[in-house]
C-alpha positions, 0 to 999 in steps of 0.5 A: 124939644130938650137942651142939654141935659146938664144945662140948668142942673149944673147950676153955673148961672140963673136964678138958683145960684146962692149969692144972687139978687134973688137969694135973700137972707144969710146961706147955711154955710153946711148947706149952702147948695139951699137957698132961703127966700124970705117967702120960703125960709120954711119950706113946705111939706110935700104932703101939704102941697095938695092941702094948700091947692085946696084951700086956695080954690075951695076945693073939698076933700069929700067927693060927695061935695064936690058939686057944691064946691064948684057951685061955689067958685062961680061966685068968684068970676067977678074978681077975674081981670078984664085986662092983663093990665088991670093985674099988678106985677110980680116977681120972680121972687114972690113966686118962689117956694121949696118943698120938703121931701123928708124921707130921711127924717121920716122914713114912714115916707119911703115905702111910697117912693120906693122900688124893689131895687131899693131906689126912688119911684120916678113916677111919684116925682113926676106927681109932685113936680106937677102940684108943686107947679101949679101952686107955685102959678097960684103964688104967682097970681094970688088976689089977697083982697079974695079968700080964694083963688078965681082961677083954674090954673092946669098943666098945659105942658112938660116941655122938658125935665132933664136928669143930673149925675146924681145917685137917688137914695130912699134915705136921704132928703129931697128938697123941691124949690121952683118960681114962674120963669116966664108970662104971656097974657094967659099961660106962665112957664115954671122953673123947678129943681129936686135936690138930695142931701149929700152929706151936708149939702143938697146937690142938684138932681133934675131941672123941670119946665112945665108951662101952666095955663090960668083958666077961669073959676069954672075951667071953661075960659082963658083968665088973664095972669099977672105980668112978671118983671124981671129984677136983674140980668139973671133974671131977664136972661131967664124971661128971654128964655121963656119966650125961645122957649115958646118960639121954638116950641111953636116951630117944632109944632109947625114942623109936625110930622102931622102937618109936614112931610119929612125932610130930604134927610129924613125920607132918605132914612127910612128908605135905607131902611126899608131897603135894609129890611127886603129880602135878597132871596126874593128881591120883591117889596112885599118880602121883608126880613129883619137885619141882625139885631132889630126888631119889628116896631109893632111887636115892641108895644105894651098897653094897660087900662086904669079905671079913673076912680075919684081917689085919683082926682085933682082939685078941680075934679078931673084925674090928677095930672100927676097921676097920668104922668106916672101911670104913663111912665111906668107903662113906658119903663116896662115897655123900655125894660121888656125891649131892652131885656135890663133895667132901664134908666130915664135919663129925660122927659120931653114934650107932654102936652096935655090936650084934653082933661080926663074926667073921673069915671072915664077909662083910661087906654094907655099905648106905648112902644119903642120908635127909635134906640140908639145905643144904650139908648131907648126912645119910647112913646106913650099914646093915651086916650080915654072912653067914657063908661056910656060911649065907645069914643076914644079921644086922645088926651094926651103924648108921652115922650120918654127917653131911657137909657139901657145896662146893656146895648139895645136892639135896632127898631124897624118900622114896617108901615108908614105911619110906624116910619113917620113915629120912628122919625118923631122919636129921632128928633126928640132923641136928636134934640137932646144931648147926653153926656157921655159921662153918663152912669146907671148909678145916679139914674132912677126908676120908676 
């Protein structure tokens, strides 16, 4: 599901390249990895970003009112379009925002973005990308005519966040910047980087692509979006991206292992593998034994329980997408850190999709396990599945795929069952869809 991981980070073409058609306005020639649209030549404070989706949707910050704030909304329904047509189009540009993360400036910040290590929590990034890219949909989509928003725009899917060679510091200001990329009738796929300050110069981090859906005022329907025109080469370069973007995420859905057997090659690897694992002593299929080096699948789980308080709600009162993000990645870190017997580093994101909303009050049941390394490398995945406090039902909500990178060579992972077989060749293809630069170093990676 990944590219290359230097593929945008690099910045060598695109939309974020200071100079092109979307640039607007002179660059600051001692920041000039910046870029100043005259939307957002101010940016935004990342502790605002939460209090502007709020005053776009009507939402309350007092929980007790959250019911009469979504009776409210209901009254919106008739600002929704009927059509795509009867929406006027945007661009690029008037989606554009960044967003500042000061923490330079004002270290009272650090401590909630800090590791013991003295290095940035991954996880409190995940949350801001994740409410940097819904308001960045609600610039996309905003009805001036209408005091707020009639839609509910909710993540639908991380589809990638690839890391940069870059050293994360608690002491040095982080700049967000990120635009809707790509349209279809109902769903906008987000661009979105995270620069440091270096010296005088912001350099880039990461490169995120979320893809966003707009539901109706109640969350309960598809809303129609805004169509998106593409302004110059660049920009329809990026568009025609967005729809491989769709098409291979389509075929990667089709290819499920869920849906379809593993190929040749596939059921050719874990029959090697099996065969690796029988014990030459007895020459039975029920006797397995390790090879040097490996370790069981099934004993390289971790799982953890959140209780979904209302603290932790987003706008439209279900658990904060971000929130979920975090929990799932420390849960992953440890898994990877406790596999691999060293601190380990996320070098990538894939593939989160976001299949059922997890409503306050429910109990969260987090999984996650290593199901492939390679290397230095660990893939891990994270199930999570939630029960409400009346019924025993889990239903899943959603997968988490992390891939980690160790200080020190890591052990093999065996399958032992089928179904462990059929995860193990699930974490190989995300790993095998993404290419790691070997220039690759622990110092410019973050934890969690």
């Amino acid at each position: 599901m990944r590219r290359a991981a230097l593929r945008f980070c690099s910045l060598n073409k695109g939309l974020l390249i200071p100079g092109r058609r979307l640039t607007q306005g002179s660059q600051n020639p001692e920041k000039k990895g910046v870029i100043h649209m005259h939307e957002a030549c101010s940016p935004i404070h990342v502790n605002h970003v939460r209090d502007k989706l709020r005053e776009i949707v009507g939402a309350s910050t007092n929980w007790r009112d959250h019911v009469k704030a979504m009776e409210e909304r209901k009254l919106l329904q008739s600002f929704l379009a009927e059509s795509q047509k009867g929406l006027p189009p945007r661009r690029m540009r008037d989606s554009y925002i960044e967003v500042l993360l000061p923490l330079g400036s004002q270290p009272e910040l650090r401590e909630k973005y800090l590791t013991v290590q003295n290095t940035i929590r991954f996880g409190r990034i995940l949350e801001d990308l994740d409410s940097l890219g819904v308001l960045i949909c609600y610039m996309h989509t905003r009805i001036h005519e209408a005091k707020m928003s009639p839609l509910s725009i909710v993540t639908a899917l991380v589809d990638k966040i690839d890391m940069c060679k870059m050293s994360l510091s608690p002491e040095q200001d982080i700049k967000f910047s990120g635009h809707v990329s790509w349209v279809g009738k109902t769903s906008m796929e987000v661009k979105m980087q995270m620069f440091q300050l270096h010296g005088n110069e912001f350099c880039p981090v990461l490169d995120a692509t979320f893809v966003m859906v707009a539901r109706d005022s109640e969350n309960k329907g598809p809303a129609f979006v805004n169509p998106l025109i593409p302004e110059s080469p660049e920009e329809e370069e990026l568009f025609r991206q967005g729809e491989l973007n769709k098409g291979r995420r389509v075929a990667f859905s089709a290819k499920s292992l869920l849906k379809m057997a593993p190929s040749a090659e596939e059921r050719t690897t874990i029959h090697e593998m099996f065969l690796n694992t029988l014990d030459p002593k007895t020459v039975s299929f029920q006797s397995r034994v390790l090879p040097p080096n490996a370790v069981w699948m099934e004993n390289s789980k971790l799982k953890s329980l959140e209780v979904c308080h209302p603290q932790e709600r987003n706008i439209f009162n279900r658990i904060f997408g971000g929130f979920l993000m975090r929990k799932a990645y420390e849960l992953g870190w440890a898994t990877a850190c406790n596999f691999g017997g060293s601190r380990p580093f996320v070098v990538a994101v894939d593939d989160i999709m976001f299949q059922k909303p997890v409503d306050v009050g429910s109990l969260l049941f987090l999984s996650s396990q290593v199901c492939f390394t390679q290397d230095k490398y660990i893939q891990v995945r994270v199930h999570s599945e939630v029960a409400s406090l009346e019924s025993k039902e889990h239903m899943t909500t959603n997968v988490f795929h992390f891939t980690f990178m160790s200080e020190k060579e890591v052990p093999l992972v065996f399958p032992r069952t089928y179904g462990e077989s059929m995860l193990y060749l699930d974490g190989k293809r995300h790993f095998d869809s993404m290419s790691i630069p070997v220039n690759l170093r622990k110092n410019y990676l973050v934890e969690p």
